[in-house]
Structure formats: structure tokens, C-alpha cells
C-alpha positions as CSV (number, residue, x, y, z in Angstrom):
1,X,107.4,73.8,97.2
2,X,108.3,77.0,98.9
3,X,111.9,76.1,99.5
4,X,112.4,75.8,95.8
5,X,110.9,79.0,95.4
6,X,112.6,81.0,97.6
7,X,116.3,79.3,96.4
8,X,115.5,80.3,93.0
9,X,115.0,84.0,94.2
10,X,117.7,84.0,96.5
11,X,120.1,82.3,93.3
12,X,118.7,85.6,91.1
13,X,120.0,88.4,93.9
14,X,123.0,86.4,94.0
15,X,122.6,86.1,97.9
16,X,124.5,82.5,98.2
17,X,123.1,79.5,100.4
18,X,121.7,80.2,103.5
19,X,122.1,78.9,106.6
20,X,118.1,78.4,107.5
21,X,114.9,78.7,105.8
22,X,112.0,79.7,108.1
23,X,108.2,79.9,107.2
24,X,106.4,82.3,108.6
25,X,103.1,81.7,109.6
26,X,100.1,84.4,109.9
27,X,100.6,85.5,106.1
28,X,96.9,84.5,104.3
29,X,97.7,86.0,100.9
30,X,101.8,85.5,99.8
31,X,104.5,83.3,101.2
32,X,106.1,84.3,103.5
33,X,109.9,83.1,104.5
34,X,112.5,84.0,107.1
35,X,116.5,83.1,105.7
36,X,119.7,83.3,107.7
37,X,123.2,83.5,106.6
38,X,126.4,83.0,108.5
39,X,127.5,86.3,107.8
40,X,124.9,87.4,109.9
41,X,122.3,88.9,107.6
42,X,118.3,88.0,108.0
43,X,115.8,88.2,105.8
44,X,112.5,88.2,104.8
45,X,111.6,86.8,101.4
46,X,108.1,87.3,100.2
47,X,106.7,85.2,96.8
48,X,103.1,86.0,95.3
49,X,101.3,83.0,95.0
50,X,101.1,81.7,90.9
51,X,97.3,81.8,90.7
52,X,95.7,85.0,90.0
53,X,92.4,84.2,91.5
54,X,91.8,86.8,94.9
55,X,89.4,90.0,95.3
56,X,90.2,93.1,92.7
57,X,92.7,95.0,95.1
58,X,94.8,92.5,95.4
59,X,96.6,92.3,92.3
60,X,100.4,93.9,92.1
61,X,100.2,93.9,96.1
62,X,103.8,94.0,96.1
63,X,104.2,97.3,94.6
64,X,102.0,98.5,97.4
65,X,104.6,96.5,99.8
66,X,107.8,98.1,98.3
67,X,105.9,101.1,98.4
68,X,104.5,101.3,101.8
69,X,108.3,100.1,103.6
70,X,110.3,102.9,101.2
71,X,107.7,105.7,101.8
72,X,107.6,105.1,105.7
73,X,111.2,105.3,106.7
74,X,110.5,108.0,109.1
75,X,108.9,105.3,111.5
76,X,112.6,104.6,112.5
77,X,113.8,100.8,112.4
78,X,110.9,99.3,113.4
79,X,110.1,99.6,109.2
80,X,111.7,96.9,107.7
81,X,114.2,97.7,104.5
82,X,114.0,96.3,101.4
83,X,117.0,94.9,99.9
84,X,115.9,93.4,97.0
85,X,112.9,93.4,94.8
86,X,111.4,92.5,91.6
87,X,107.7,93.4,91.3
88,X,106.7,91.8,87.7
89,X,106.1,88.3,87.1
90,X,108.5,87.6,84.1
91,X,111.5,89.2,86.2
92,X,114.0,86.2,87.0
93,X,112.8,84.2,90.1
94,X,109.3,86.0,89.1
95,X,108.1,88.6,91.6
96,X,109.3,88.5,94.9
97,X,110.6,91.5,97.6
98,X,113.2,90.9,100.2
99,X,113.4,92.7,103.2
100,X,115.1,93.3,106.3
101,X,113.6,90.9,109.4
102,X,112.3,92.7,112.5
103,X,112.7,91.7,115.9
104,X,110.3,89.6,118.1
105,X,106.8,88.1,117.9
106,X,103.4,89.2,116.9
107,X,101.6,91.4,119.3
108,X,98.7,88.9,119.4
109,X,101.0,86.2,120.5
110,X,102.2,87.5,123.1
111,X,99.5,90.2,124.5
112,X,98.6,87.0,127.3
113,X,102.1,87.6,128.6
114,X,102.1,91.5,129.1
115,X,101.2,93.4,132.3
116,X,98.6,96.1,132.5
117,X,101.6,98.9,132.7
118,X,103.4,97.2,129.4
119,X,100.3,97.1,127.2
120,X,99.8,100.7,128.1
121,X,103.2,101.7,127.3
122,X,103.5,99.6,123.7
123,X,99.7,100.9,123.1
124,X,101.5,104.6,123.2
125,X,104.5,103.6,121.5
126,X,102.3,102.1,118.7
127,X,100.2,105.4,118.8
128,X,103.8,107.8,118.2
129,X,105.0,104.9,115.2
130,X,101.6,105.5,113.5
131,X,101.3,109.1,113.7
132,X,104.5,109.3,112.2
133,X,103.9,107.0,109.2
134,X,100.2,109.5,109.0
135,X,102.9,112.2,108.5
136,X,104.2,110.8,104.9
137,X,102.5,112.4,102.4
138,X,102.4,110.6,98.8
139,X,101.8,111.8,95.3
140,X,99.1,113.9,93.8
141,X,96.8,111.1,93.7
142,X,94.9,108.5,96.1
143,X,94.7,104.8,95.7
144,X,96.7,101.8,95.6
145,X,100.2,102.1,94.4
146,X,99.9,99.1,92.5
147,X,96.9,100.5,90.2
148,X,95.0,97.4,90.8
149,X,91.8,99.7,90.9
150,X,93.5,101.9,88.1
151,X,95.4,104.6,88.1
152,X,95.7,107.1,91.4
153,X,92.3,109.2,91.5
154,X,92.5,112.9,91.8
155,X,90.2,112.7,95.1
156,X,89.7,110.6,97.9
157,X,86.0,110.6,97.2
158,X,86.8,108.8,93.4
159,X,89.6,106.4,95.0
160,X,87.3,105.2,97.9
161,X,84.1,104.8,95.8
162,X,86.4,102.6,93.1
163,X,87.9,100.6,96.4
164,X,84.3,100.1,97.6
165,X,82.7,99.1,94.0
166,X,85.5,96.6,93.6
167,X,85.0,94.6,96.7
168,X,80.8,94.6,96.3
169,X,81.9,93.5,92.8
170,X,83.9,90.5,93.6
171,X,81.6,90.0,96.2
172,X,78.5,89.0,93.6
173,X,81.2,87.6,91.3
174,X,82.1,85.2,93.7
175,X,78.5,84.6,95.7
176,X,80.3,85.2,98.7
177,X,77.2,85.8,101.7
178,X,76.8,89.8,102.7
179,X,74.2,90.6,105.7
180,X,72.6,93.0,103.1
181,X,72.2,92.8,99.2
182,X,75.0,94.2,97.3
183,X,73.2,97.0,95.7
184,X,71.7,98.3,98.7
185,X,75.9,98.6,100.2
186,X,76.5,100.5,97.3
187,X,73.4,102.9,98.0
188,X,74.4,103.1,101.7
189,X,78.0,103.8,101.0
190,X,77.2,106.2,98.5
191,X,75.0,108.3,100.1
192,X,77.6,108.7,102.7
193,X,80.6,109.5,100.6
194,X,80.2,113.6,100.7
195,X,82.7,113.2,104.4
196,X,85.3,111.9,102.0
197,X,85.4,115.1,100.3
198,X,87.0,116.9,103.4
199,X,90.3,114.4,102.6
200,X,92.7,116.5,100.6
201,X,96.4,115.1,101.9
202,X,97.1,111.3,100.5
203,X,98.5,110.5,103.3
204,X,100.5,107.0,104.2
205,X,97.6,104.4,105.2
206,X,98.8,100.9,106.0
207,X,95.2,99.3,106.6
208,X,96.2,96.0,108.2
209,X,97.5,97.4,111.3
210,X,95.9,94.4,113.7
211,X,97.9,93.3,116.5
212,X,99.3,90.2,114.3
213,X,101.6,92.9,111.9
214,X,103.0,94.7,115.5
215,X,105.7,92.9,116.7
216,X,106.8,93.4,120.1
217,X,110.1,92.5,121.2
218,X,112.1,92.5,124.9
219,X,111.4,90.5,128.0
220,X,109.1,91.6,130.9
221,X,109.9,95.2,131.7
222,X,111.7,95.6,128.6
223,X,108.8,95.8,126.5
224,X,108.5,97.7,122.9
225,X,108.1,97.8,119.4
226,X,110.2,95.4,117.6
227,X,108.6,95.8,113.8
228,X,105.9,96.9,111.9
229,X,105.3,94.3,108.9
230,X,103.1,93.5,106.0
231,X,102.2,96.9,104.2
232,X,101.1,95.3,101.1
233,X,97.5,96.5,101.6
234,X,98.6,99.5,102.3
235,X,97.2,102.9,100.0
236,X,97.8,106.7,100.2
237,X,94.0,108.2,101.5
238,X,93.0,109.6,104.8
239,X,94.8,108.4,107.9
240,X,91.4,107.8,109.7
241,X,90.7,104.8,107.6
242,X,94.1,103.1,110.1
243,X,92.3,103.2,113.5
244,X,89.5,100.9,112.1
245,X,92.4,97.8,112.6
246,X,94.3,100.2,115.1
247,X,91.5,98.9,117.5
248,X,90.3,96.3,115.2
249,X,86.5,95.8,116.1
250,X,87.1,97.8,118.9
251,X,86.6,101.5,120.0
252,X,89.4,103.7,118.9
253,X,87.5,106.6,120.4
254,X,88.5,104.9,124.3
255,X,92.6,103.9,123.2
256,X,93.7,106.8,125.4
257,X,97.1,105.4,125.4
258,X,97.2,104.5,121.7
259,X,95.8,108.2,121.0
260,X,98.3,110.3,123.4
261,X,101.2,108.6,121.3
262,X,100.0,109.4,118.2
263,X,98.6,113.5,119.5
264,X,102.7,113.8,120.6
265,X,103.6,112.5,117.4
266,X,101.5,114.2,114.9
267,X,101.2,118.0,117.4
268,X,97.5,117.6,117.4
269,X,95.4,115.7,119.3
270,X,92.7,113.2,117.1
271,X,89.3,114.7,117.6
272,X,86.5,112.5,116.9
273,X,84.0,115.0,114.9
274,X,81.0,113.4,113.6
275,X,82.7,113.6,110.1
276,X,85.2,111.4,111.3
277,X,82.9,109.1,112.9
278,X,80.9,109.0,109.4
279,X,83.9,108.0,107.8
280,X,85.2,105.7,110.2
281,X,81.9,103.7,109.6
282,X,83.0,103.6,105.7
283,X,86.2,102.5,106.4
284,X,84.9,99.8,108.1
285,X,82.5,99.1,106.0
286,X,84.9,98.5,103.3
287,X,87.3,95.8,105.9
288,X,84.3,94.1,106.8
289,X,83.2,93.3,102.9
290,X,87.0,92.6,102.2
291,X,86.9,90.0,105.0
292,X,83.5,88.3,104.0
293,X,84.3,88.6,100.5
294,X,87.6,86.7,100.3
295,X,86.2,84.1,102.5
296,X,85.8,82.6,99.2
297,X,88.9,83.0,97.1
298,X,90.9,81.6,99.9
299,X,88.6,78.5,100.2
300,X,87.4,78.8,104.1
301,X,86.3,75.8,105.4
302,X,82.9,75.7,107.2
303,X,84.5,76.5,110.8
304,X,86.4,79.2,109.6
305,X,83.7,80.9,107.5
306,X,80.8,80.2,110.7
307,X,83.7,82.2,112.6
308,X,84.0,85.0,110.5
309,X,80.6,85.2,109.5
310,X,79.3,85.3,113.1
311,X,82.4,88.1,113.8
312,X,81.9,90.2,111.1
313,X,78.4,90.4,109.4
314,X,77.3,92.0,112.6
315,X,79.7,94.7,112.5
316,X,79.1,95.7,108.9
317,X,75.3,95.5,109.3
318,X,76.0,97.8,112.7
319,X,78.3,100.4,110.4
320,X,75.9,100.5,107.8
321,X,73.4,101.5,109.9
322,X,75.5,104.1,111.3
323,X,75.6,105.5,108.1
């Protein structure tokens, strides 16, 4: 039971009893739990679940976590802080990070409540937090933190094409459906990949920035960005890959807002080149087989896979063709 769980982590840090216990809802991969004390403090405690069945890159996603809030600190205090963390299973109350809680409510919840002006203005806000984080610059290497791929690859070109033959991997070992056989995604991809070469920073990528990880916080009039949560899939590689959930399954190219935050925050306005729309088409490429793969690790039902077969095969059949 999750409660037990999260008092046996909070007994290991020593936090004493809290006041509430909160789950969060919207998390699909760990469990996720808000905890208030009188003295004021709020947290976020986050638990791996104890079966190691999931896709490849998801193994040691809380290194990646810890990783992505202690790297991005520049982003101001819409980054959550970790306060505690233990990242390997045998540590005392197993693996588990806990973090500082942002204010408000996912952007998706709330988008039916904001005015034309206010989306405009969080959409360029958004655009400045992002081009900041796309500042960080990591280690001489690209990849996940967390080495679930292996260690950090010299180029982007190596760390992407490991990413990519992962997920086509768990995709055959789990039957999950694709639009197009496995190895013909492989060909496809690879015969794209020579755009990657032009990636030479690793740069801070969180890759699940979707309106459900932005919270917004304020009343009407009041409006802005309250957090930015759940970097646990996040990897160091080219910033480009962000704007494929930036606008998920939408245009990037047409955020005008979204991009004039980000050109003020970076110096340089985002020029789409046909480079960068090559490799936006692998980036989204590799979300789309991630969400079709793990359709089946996380046990959809029928409804839910129908949904996000009929929302997402499309798309990857139309990326692939763009490349």
C-alpha cells in the first residue's frame, strides 16, 4: 500500500509524522505522493514501482530525476529541490527521491479556464523556462544519466541510435503493434541519422514536457508558471528533441509565443532549417514508438490502447515518411 511505503521512507530521512498524505494522480510510471507537516514543509515523495518489468530506458529513472532537478537550477523556483534521495534499491526504505512541491495545477487541467491573453503569456513564459534549462550543458557524453542504455556515448549520433534500437527492441520483445515492421523503423531511422551529427553540446533535454508536467498557478489575471515536474525521462542530447512534447502533436514551428520566450532567453532566435525539421521527425519518431510500445508493459485496456493507437500510429507513420 502506498502509505506504507511512503512512511517507511519518510521514517529513513528521519522526517517525523506528517500531517497529510496526498496521491498524486497523472504519474503512469512511479508513485507519486504529496506530504505536509505542521512545520510547514511540503513534499513530494516519489517510490519506483517493485517490478522491473517496463521498456529498456526506463530502468534507474530516478538518477535521471535527481539529475534533471539538480542540473536545472537555473530555471529559478519553478524547479523543484531535492531534499532527500536514495537511488539504489537496497538503500533503507529502497529507492525513492523527495522533493520540494510546486505550486498549482497541471496546465492541462486548467487550459479550459485561461483566456486567450493568459495562454499567450504562460506560452512565453514556458518558452524563457525552457530556453534556460537548453542552456545547461552536461558532461562529455550523451544519454541517459541513469545508463539504462549504457554508459554516456561520445556522440549524439551513438546515444540516439542506442535510444531508438532499445525501444524497436522492447517493441518485438513485447509484440506490442507498430504501423510499420520493426526492421523497416530501424532502416528509416537509420538512414536519417547523419542530421544528428551536427549535435555537438549535450545539452539539458527534459522530453516529457506536455502540458500535464507545467503547472500553472494564480487566479485569472494572475496567471504563471507555478512548476516544472517529472524530469525522470529527461537525457543530455540536443535541445530540439524538447519541442516535439513542447507542442505535443502539434506544430512547434506556429508557437510564436512559446518561441519568442525561449529566442529572449537563449539570444538567438530557433530557426527551423530543414536539419532541424529532419531531426524533429526522429525525435518524434522515437516518442511515438515509446508510447505504442509501453502500451503493453503498463497493461492498457482495449479503450485506452484503441485511443492511443488511433492518436499515435498516424503520427509516426506521417514522421517516418518525412524522413
Amino acid at each position: 500500500m502506498y502509505v506504507d511505503a511512503v512512511n517507511t521512507v519518510l521514517e529513513a530521512v528521519g522526517a517525523g509524522g506528517p500531517t497529510s498524505l496526498e496521491p498524486l494522480a497523472g504519474g503512469t510510471y512511479n508513485t507519486v505522493t504529496r506530504v505536509a507537516f505542521g512545520d510547514g514543509r511540503d513534499w513530494v515523495v516519489k517510490i519506483p514501482p517493485a517490478h522491473t518489468a517496463g521498456l529498456s530506458y526506463e530502468q534507474h529513472l530516478l538518477v535521471n530525476e535527481v539529475t534533471f532537478y539538480e542540473s536545472a537550477t537555473g530555471a529559478g523556483d519553478t524547479i523543484p529541490q531535492v531534499v532527500h534521495s536514495a537511488l539504489a534499491p537496497e538503500a533503507p526504505g529502497g529507492a525513492y527521491v523527495v522533493m520540494t512541491a510546486c505550486p498549482g495545477r497541471p496546465w492541462s487541467a486548467v487550459a479550459g479556464e485561461l483566456t486567450a491573453d493568459e495562454t499567450r503569456a504562460l506560452r512565453t513564459e514556458f518558452g524563457s523556462i525552457v530556453g534556460r534549462l537548453h542552456g545547461v550543458t552536461g558532461p562529455a557524453g550523451f544519454g541517459y544519466p541513469g545508463r539504462s542504455l549504457g554508459p554516456l556515448s561520445p556522440t549524439w549520433r551513438e546515444a540516439f541510435t542506442a535510444m531508438t534500437d532499445a525501444v524497436l527492441a522492447d517493441a518485438e520483445r513485447y509484440g506490442a503493434g507498430l504501423p510499420r515492421p520493426s526492421d523497416r523503423i530501424r532502416e528509416v531511422l537509420a538512414g536519417a541519422a547523419d542530421v544528428l551529427d551536427e549535435v555537438t553540446r549535450p545539452a539539458l533535454v527534459h522530453f516529457d514536457l506536455w502540458q500535464g508536467n507545467v503547472l500553472v498557478t494564480g487566479g485569472p489575471g494572475a496567471r504563471r508558471i507555478g512548476g516544472i515536474v517529472d524530469g525522470e525521462r529527461m537525457f543530455w542530447g540536443d535541445p530540439v528533441a524538447d519541442l516535439v512534447s513542447t507542442s505535443l502533436f502539434g506544430d512547434p514551428e506556429g508557437d510564436e509565443d512559446f518561441l519568442a520566450g525561449y529566442a529572449a532567453a537563449t539570444g538567438t532566435p530557433l530557426v527551423f532549417t530543414p536539419s532541424i525539421r529532419r531531426r524533429l521527425d526522429l525525435y518524434r519518431s522515437y516518442l511515438y514508438l515509446i508510447m505504442l510500445t509501453e502500451t503493453v508493459p503498463r497493461g492498457y485496456g482495449p479503450e485506452a490502447l484503441a485511443r492511443t493507437w488511433e492518436t499515435v500510429a498516424p503520427r509516426l507513420v506521417t514522421a517516418l515518411d518525412g524522413l
